[in-house]
N, C-alpha and C positions, 0 to 999 in steps of 0.2 A: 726247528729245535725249540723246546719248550723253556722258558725262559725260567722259569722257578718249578718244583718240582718237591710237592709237598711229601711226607712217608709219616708212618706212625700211627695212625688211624687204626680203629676196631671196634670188638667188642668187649666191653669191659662192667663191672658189675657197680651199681651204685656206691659209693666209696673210695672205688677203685684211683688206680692213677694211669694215664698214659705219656707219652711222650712225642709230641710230634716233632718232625726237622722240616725246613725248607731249605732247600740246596740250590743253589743261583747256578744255572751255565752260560758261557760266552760274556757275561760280565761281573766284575768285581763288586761285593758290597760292601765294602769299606764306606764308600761316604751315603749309602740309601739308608733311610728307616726302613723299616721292614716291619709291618703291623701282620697280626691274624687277625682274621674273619669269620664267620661262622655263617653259614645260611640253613634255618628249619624248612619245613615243607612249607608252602601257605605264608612265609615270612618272609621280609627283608632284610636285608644283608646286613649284618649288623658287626661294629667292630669292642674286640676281645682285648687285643693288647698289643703293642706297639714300643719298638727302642732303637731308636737314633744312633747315629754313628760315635755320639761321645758317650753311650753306654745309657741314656737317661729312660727310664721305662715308663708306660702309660697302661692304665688299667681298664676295663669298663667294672662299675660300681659291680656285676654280676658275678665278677669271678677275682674279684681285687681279694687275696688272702689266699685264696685258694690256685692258685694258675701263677706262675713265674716265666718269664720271658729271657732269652738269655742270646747272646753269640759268640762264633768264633770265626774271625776272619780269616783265620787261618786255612777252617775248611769252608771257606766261605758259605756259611749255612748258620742258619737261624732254628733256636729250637723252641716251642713253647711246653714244660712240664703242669701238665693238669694233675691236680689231686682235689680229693675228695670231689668225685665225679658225682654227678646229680642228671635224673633223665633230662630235667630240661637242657644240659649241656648236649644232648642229641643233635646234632647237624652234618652239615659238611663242610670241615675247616680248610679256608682258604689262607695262603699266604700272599702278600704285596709290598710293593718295594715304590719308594717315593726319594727322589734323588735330592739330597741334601735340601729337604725343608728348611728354610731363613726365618720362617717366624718364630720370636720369641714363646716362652715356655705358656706364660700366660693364654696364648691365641692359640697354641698348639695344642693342650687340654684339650680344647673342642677336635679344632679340624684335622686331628689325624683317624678320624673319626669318618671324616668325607673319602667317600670312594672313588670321588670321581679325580683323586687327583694321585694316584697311585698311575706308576707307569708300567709297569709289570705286576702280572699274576699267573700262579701257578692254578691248577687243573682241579684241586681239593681230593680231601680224604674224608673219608667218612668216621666218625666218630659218634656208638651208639651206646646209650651208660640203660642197660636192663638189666634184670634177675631172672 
């Protein structure tokens, strides 16, 4: 069973908006952050945006104004809404889940940024912004 399970991915035109989800099975996201990812061709994996289980969101300088991150535990899933889409937004977005990060807000700026401390990830969607 795939532990998270990204949807919302496509083709979309420069401007455009889309809407990704990430849907958690077999466990609760109540106390995970849950960041997206994004991987280009020829690139490394680079993190988008990210919100903690007391709601507090994190941005990368790339898409901070443009991209909103949001949840509902209820359907325990994480959505990120992109607007004003740009080709370099082109990748395949990933989502991951890191169980109740401890470190303060300050040290967390950086490192929810590190990949390697996520516990779970889902499979990615693809997300292409052309005309």
């Amino acid at each position: 069973e795939v532990p998270l399970v990204e949807s919302g991915g496509g083709l979309v035109q420069p401007e455009g908006s889309l809407r990704l989800s990430c849907a958690a099975s077999g466990f609760s996201l109540d106390k995970y952050a849950v960041a997206w990812f994004r991987q280009a061709p020829g690139k490394e994996r680079e993190g988008v945006s990210c919100i903690k289980s007391d709601g507090s969101t994190y941005y990368s300088d790339s898409v901070q104004g443009r991209f909103a991150i949001s949840r509902d535990n209820a359907k325990n899933t994480v959505y990120l809404q992109a607007n004003s889409l740009k080709p370099e937004d082109t990748a395949v977005y990933y989502c991951a889940a890191d169980y109740a990060p401890s470190e303060g807000a300050s040290s967390y700026v950086v490192t929810w940024k590190w990949v390697r401390r996520y516990d779970y990830w889902g499979q990615g969607t693809q997300v292409t912004v052309s005309s």
